[in-house]
N, C-alpha and C positions, 0 to 999 in steps of 0.2 A: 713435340716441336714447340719451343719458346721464341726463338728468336730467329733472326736473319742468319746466322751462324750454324743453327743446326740445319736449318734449309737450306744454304750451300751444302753441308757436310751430307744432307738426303740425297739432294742429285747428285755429288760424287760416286757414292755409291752405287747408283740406280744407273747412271748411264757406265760406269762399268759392268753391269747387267747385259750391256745389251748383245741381242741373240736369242738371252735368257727366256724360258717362260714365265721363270717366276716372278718376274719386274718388268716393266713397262720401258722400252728405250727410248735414246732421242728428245725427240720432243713433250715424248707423249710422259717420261722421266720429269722434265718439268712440270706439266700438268698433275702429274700425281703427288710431288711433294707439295706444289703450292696450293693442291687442293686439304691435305694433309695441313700444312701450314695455317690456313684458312679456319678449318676446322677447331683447331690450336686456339687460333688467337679468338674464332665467336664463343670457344667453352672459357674464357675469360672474361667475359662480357656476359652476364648470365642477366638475360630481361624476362626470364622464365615466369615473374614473380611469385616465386617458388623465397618463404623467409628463408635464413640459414638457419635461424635459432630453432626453427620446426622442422627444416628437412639437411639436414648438413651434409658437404661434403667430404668424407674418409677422405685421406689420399688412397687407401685400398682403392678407392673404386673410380677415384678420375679417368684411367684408363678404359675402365668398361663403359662406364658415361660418356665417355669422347666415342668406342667401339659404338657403342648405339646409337648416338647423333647421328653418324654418318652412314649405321643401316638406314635411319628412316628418312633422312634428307639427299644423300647424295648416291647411294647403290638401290637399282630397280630390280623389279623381280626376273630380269633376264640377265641378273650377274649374282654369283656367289662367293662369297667371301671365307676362303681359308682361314682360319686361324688356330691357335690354341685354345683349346678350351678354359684351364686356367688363367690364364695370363692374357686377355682379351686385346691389350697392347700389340701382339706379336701377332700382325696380320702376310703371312705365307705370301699369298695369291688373290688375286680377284681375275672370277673364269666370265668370261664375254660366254652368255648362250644363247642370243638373239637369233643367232643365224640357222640355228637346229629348226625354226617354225617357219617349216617351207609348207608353200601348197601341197596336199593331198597327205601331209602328214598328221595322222589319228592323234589325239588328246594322248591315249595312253600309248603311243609310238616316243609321242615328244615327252612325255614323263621318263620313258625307260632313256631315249636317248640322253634327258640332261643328265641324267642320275649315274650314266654310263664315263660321261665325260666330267666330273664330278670325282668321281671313286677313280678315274685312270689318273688324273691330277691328285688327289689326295695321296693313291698310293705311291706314285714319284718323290712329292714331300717326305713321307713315310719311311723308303729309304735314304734319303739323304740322311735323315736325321739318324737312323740305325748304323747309318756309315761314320756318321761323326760320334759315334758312342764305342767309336774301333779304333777312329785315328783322325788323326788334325785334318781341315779344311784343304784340298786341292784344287777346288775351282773355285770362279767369282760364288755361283749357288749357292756352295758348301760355306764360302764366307759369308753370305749373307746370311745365310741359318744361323751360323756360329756367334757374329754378333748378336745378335736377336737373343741370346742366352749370356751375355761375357758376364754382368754382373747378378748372374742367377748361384748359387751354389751346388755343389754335388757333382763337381768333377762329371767324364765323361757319361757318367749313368745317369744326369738330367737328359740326357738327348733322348737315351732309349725311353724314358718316361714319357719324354713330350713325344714320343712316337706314337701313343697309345691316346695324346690326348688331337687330336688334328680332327677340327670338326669345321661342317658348313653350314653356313649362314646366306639363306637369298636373301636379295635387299628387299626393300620395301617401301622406298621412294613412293614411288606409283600410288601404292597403297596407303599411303599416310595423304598420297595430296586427295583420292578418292575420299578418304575419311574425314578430310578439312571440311569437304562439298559438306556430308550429311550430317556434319557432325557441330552444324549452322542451324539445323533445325531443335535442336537439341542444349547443345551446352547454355544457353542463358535459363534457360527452366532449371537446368541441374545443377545449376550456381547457387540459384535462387533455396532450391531444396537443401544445400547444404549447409548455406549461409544460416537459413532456420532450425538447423541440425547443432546450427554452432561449430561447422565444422570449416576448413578453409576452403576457400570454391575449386582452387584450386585442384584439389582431387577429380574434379570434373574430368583431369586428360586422363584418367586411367583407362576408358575403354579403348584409347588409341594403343594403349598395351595388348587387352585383353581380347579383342574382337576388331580394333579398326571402325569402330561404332557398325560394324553388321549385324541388325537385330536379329534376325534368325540365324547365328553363328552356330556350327555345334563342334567342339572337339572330342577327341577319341575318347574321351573318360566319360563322356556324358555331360559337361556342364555344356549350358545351353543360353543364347540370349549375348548382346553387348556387353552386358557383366558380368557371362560365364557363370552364372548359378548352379552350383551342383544340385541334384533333386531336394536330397537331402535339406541340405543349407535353406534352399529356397521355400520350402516349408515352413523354416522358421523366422523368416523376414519377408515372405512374400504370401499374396491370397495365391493360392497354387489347387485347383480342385477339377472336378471335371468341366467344366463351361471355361475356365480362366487357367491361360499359363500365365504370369506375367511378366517372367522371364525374356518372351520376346517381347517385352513393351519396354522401350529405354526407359520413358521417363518413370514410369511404375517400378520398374526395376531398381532404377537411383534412387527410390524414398528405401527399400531394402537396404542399396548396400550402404547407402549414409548410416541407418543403423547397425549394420554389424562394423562399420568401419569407427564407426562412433565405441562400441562397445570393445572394440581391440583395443583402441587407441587409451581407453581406459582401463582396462586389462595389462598393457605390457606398456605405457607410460612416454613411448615414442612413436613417430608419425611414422621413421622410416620399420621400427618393426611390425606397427598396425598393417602398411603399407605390404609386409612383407608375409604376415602371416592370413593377407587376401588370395596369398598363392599356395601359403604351406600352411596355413592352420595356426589358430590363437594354441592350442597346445603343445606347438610342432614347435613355436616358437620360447613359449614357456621356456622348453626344454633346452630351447640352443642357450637360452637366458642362463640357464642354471648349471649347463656343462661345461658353456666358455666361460662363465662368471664376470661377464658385462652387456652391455644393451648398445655397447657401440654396431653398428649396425657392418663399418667397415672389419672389426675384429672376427665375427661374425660369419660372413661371408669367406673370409680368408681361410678360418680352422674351424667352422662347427664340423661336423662331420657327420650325417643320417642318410636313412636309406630314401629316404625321399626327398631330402634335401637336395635337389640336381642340381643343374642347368638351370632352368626355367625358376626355381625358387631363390638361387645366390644371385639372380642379375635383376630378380623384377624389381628392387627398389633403383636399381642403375636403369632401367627400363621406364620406368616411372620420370625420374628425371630427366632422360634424355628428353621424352615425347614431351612434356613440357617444354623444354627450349626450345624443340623446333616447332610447336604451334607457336609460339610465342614471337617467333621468325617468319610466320608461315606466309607473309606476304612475299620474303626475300627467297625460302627456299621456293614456293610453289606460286610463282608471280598468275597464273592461268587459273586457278583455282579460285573459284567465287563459292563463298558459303551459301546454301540454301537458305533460304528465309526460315525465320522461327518458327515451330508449329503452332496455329491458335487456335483453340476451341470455346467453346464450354463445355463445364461437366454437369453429369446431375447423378447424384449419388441415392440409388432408389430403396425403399424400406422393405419391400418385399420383393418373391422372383415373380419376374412378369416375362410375357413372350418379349422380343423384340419386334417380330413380327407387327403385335400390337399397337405396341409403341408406336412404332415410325410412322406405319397405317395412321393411327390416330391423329398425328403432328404431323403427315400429309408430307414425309421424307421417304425418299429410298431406303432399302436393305445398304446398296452399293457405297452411298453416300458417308456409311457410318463405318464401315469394314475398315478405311485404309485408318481410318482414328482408332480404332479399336484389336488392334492388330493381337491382344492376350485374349480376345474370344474366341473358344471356340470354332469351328465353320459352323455345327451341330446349331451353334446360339443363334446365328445369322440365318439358315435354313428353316427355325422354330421348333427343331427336336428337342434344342436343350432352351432351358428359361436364364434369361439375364439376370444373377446372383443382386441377391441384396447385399447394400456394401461396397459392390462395388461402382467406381466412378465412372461411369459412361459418355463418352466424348461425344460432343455431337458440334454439328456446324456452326461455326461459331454468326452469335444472334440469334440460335435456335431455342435457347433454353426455356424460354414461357411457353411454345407451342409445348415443350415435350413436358411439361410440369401439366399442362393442361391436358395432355393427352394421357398423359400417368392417372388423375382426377378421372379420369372420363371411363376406365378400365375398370368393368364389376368387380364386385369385391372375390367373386368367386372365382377370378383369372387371377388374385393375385395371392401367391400362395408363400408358405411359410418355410418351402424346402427346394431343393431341386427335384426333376422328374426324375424316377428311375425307376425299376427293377430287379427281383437278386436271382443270380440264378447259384446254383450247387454244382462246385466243378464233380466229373465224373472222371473215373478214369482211363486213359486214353484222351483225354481233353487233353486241348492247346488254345493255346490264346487266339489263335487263327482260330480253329475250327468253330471256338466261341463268338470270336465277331461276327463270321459267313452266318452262324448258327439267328441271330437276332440283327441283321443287317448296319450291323456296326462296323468300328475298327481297330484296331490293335492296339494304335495310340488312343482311342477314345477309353480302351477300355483298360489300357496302364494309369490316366491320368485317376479317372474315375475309383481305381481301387488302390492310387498312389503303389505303381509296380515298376520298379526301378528298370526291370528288364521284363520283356515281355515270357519268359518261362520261367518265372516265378512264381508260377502255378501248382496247386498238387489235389490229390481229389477228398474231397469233402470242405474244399474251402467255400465260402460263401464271396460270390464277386457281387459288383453293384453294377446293372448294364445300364447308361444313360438311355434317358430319352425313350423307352417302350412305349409310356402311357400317352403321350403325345396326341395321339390321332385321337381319344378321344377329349382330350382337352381344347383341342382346337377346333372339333364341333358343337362346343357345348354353347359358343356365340361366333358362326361365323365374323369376321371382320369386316367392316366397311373400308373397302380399300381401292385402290385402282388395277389394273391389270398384272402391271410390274409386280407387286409384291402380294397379290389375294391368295387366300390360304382357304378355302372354303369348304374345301374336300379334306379328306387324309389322302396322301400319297399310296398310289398303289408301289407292288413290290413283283418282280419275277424272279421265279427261280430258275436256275439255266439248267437246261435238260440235254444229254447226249447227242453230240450231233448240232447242239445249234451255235450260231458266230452273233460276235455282238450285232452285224450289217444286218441279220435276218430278225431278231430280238429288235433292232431299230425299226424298221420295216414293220413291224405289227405291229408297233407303237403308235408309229408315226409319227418318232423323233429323228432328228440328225445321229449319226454314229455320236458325232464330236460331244451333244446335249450329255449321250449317256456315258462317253468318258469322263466328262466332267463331274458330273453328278455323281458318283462312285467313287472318284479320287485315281482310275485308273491309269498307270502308267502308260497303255497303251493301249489301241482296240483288239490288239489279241490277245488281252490277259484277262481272262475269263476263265471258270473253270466248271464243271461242273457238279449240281448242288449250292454255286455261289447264287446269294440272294443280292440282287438288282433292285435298286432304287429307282421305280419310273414314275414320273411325274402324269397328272391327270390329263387324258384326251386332250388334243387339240391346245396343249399348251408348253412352254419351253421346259423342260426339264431342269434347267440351271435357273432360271427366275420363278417356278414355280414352288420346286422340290428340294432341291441341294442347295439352292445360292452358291454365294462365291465359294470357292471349293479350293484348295491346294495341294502340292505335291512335293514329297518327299525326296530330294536330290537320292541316287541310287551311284555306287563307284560306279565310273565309266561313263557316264550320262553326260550330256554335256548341253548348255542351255540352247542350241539349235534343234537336238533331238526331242528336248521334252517340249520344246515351241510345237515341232509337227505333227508330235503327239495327239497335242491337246487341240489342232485344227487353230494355230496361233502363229503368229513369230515373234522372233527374237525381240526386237523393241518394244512391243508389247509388254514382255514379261520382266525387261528389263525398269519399265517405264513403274508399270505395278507394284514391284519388290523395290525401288526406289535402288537399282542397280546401277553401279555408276562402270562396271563392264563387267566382260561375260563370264569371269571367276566364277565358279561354285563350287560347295566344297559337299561329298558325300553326308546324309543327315539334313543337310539344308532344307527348311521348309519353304518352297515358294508359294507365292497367294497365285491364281490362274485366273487372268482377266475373263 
C-alpha cells in the first residue's frame, strides 16, 4: 500500500469478502486496510536510526520488514498470521484465538486447541490454493488468492507450490511492549558497550529478535540467555565454567556478542551479513557469499539455497530491522509501556577465588542482596559450595564497593585460593549423569557446566568428570565467619540419604525443617520427588535450610508446568515469582530457569 488509491482498491476488495473467513467484512474491511495503509506509510518514515549506508534496504525484503513491523506492533499473541512462507507480502488470514482461554481450560488443553484451529484454517487455504492449480478462480476466496499471485510467474503450478509453502506466525505485540518494560534496564549500558566496541549502538535491539530481552530464554537447540549463545559459541566470547553462566546475564552477555559481532562484521564486510550470520554462522554465510557471488544481503535471501538456511535465518536481517523501527515508535505503538530504570551497580573484579559467603559477611551485606545483580552465578556460589572465580566482575549494591574491597583485604590469605573447588571422580560403567549428581549431592546442570557437557549423556566409562564443590565443608571450617544469622556458615551442612519407605514431610519432621526449607534447598520440583538412595541437602539444627544451606535456589521450567504450579510447589505464589524473575506475565517456556524467592 502507497497511496490513497490502493487503499480504496484494498477495501474494494475486502468488503466483497464479506461472509468470507478469509477477510475481515464491513467495517472491520476498513480497519484492516487502513491499518495496512498505516503500516505503509510509518515503513516510509524510518526514525529507526538504523544508517542506510550500514544497514540498507533491498527491495527483496521491504515486504518482509513491513511482514514483521506489524508482527511486533500490531498482531498479539492471541492471533496468528497466515502467510506464505516465501513471499511474506501475501498474508492469507489473521485467526482471532482469544476466545479458546476460557476458565477451567489446562495450558496444554489451550495449546492443543489453538494449534487445532490453526491447521483447520491452514488446511482450507491449502485447498483453495490446490484448486486454483486445476482451474480459474470461482469465488470472491479463489479471487482473492489468485490476486495475491497475478504478477508471480509459473502458470497454474505456482499455486500448487505455495500450497506447500502456508505457514504461521503468532503475533507478538504483547511481547515486544513486555520487552520495551525490561529492556529500560539494559539497553543504555549495551549502547554504551558497543559504542566502545566501535560498533553502532544500535545493534542493542537485537535481543528484541532473539529472546524479547528474557534473560533466562532457552530455545530447542540449546542456546541460552537474551542473546541466545549456543554452548559452544559461548565458550568462546563468554567466562562460561562451573560457578558462571554468563549467558544469562544480558549485560555480560552483550560484551560477547559485541565481539563476535565485531569480528563478523569484519569477516564478511557488511552489517546486514554480520547481522545475518549471528543466526546462520560466519561460515554459513561465507558460503552464501561465494555461491550467489554477491554480499547483497536482499540477493541473498531471495536464492542462496542451504540446508540450514530456513525461515529464521532468511528473515533475521528483516527481523532486525523491523524491531528497530518499532522500538523507535515504541511510545506510538505501546503508549502503556514505561521502561524500567537502568540497572546501577558497582563492580569489583577480584584476583583470586574467595567464598562469597565471606565476602558479603565481611562487608556486612546479604547473600539475597547480591543474587538479583549477579544472576551468571551459580546458586552453588551464593550457598558457598562453589568460590566466586577470579576475573570475574561481581556486582554489588551500588555505593558498596569500599566496604567490599575492604572485606576482600580482611580475608586470610589462606581462604583465597588460586582455582575453583572441586573433585574428579572416574565414570564407571552403568554411570549416568544423574546417578553421578545423587551419587556426591549435586546436579546434572552443575555437573554439564563443570565438565562443559553439552548434553547431559555425554558420558562413557573411564572418563574423568570434575564434580564442583566437594571440598567445601572443610574450607569453610578452616575460619568460621563472623557474620549475622542470615548468612553464618559455621558448621558444614549435613546431608540425608533417603531410605525406603520414607516422604520428604517425615525426613522434614526429624530435621526440624518446613517440607517447603527442603524443597527449596534441593531444587525439587515438588515434595514428592524424592527417590530413594537420593542424597538430601539439610541445613544444620535449629536453623532455615534456605538461608543457612542452599540459598537462593532455582528451578528448571519442565513442559506442562506452568508458573502457578511451580509457585505451590515451592510453598510461594505467583507474584512472587513473577516479581523475582523480573516477569512482566506468566509466559514460560520449557528449560526456563526460574530464581525461587
Amino acid at each position: 500500500m502507497r497511496d490513497a488509491k490502493t487503499f480504496v482498491s484494498c477495501y474494494t476488495i475486502t468488503k466483497r469478502m464479506s461472509g468470507s473467513r478469509l477477510i475481515f467484512a464491513g467495517a472491520r474491511a476498513i480497519a484492516l486496510c487502513a491499518l495496512l495503509f498505516y503500516s505503509a506509510a510509518a515503513f516510509s518514515q524510518d526514525q529507526s536510526g538504523l544508517d542506510p549506508r550500514l544497514f540498507p534496504i533491498p527491495d527483496q525484503l521491504k515486504a518482509n520488514i513491513a511482514f514483521w513491523t506489524d508482527v511486533y506492533s500490531v498482531y498479539t499473541s492471541d492471533q496468528a498470521v497466515l502467510h506464505d512462507e516465501r513471499h511474506l507480502g501475501v498474508v492469507y488470514e489473521v485467526i482471532e484465538l482469544a476466545d479458546l482461554d476460557q476458565p477451567g481450560v489446562s495450558e496444554g488443553r489451550l495449546r492443543k486447541l489453538r494449534r487445532r484451529r490453526i491447521d483447520e484454517t491452514r488446511d482450507k487455504i491449502v485447498a483453495v490454493l490446490k484448486k486454483l492449480a486445476r482451474a480459474a478462480p470461482q469465488n470472491g476466496e479463489e479471487e482473492l488468492i489468485h490476486r495475491f499471485f497475478k504478477d508471480t510467474p509459473g502458470g497454474r503450478e505456482k499455486f500448487s507450490v505455495a500450497s506447500r509453502r502456508v505457514r504461521a506466525q503468532t503475533g507478538l505485540r504483547d511481547r515486544f511492549a513486555e520487552a520495551v518494560v525490561i529492556a529500560g534496564r539494559y539497553i543504555p549500558e549495551i549502547e554504551r558497550i558497543f559504542t566502545r566496541e566501535g560498533l553502532p549502538p544500535v545493534l542493542s535491539r537485537l535481543p528484541f529478535v532473539e529472546s524479547m530481552f528474557v534473560s533466562v530464554a532457552h530455545s530447542k537447540v540449546g542456546a541460552v540467555g537474551a542473546w541466545q549463545f549456543m554452548p559452544a559459541t559461548a565458550r568462546i566470547y563468554l567466562q562460561m565454567n562451573s560457578a558462571v553462566d554468563s549467558r544469562v546475564d544480558t549485560l555480560l552477555a552483550a560484551k560477547g556478542a559485541a565481539r563476535m559481532l565485531r569480528q563478523d562484521h569484519e569477516s564478511l564486510g557488511t552489517w546486514p551479513l554480520a547481522l545475518t550470520a549471528y543466526n546462520h554462522g560466519r561460515g554459513g554465510m561465507s558460503r552464501a557469499v561465494r555461491q550467489v557471488g554477491t554480499r547483497d544481503i536482499g540477493v541473498i535471501s531471495e536464492k542462496y539455497r542451504a540446508n540450514r538456511f530456513g525461515f529464521a535465518s532468511r528473515n533475521f536481517y528483516s527481523e532486525f530491522v523491523a524491531a528497530s523501527r518499532v522500538y523507535a515508535r515504541r511510545s506510538e505503538h505501546f503508549p502503556k509501556a514505561v521502561a524500567d530504570p537502568e540497572l546501577r551497580f558497582d563492580a569489583l573484579v577480584l584476583p583470586r577465588f574467595v567464598s562469597l559467603v565471606d565476602l558479603a559477611s565481611r562487608a556486612g551485606t546479604s547473600i539475597s542482596a547480591l543474587e538479583g545483580l549477579n544472576p551468571a552465578l551459580n546458586s552453588d556460589v551464593f550457598s558457598g559450595t562453589l568460590l566466586v572465580p577470579r576475573s570475574y566482575p561481581l556486582r554489588l549494591p551500588k555505593g558498596e564497593l569500599a566496604s567490599f574491597q575492604k572485606a576482600y583485604e580482611a580475608i586470610p590469605a589462606n581462604r583465597k585460593l588460586s582455582s575453583q573447588l572441586q573433585v574428579g571422580y572416574k565414570v564407571r560403567s552403568g554411570d549416568t549423569l544423574g546417578k553421578i549428581a545423587h551419587r556426591f549431592g549435586s546436579m546434572v546442570g552443575a555437573l554439564q557446566r563443570a565438565n562443559g557437557l553439552s548434553r547431559p549423556n555425554r558420558i562413557y566409562a573411564g572418563q574423568y568428570l570434575r564434580i564442583p564443590g566437594q571440598s567445601f565443608g572443610s574450607f569453610a571450617a578452616s575460619e568460621p565467619a563472623a557474620v549475622d544469622s542470615a548468612v553464618r556458615v559455621t558448621e558444614a551442612p549435613s546431608h540425608h540419604v533417603v531410605k525406603r519407605g520414607e516422604t520428604l514431610s517425615s525426613i522434614a519432621r526429624r530435621y526440624g525443617h518446613p517440607v517447603g526449607d527442603l524443597v527449596a534447598a534441593n531444587a525439587l520440583a515438588s515434595a514428592n520427588e524424592i527417590v530413594v538412595g537420593q542424597r538430601l541437602r539439610i541445613a544444620p539444627s535449629g536453623a532455615s535450610s534456605i538461608s543457612l544451606d542452599a540459598g537462593p535456589t532455582r528451578h528448571t521450567v519442565r513442559r506442562g508446568e506452568s508458573l502457578t504450579r511451580i509457585a505451590r510447589s515451592y510453598g510461594t505464589d505467583v507474584a512472587a515469582l513473577k516479581s523475582k524473575n523480573g516477569l512482566e506475565s506468566t509466559v514460560i517456556h520449557p528449560g526456563q530457569v526460574l530464581l525461587l524467592p
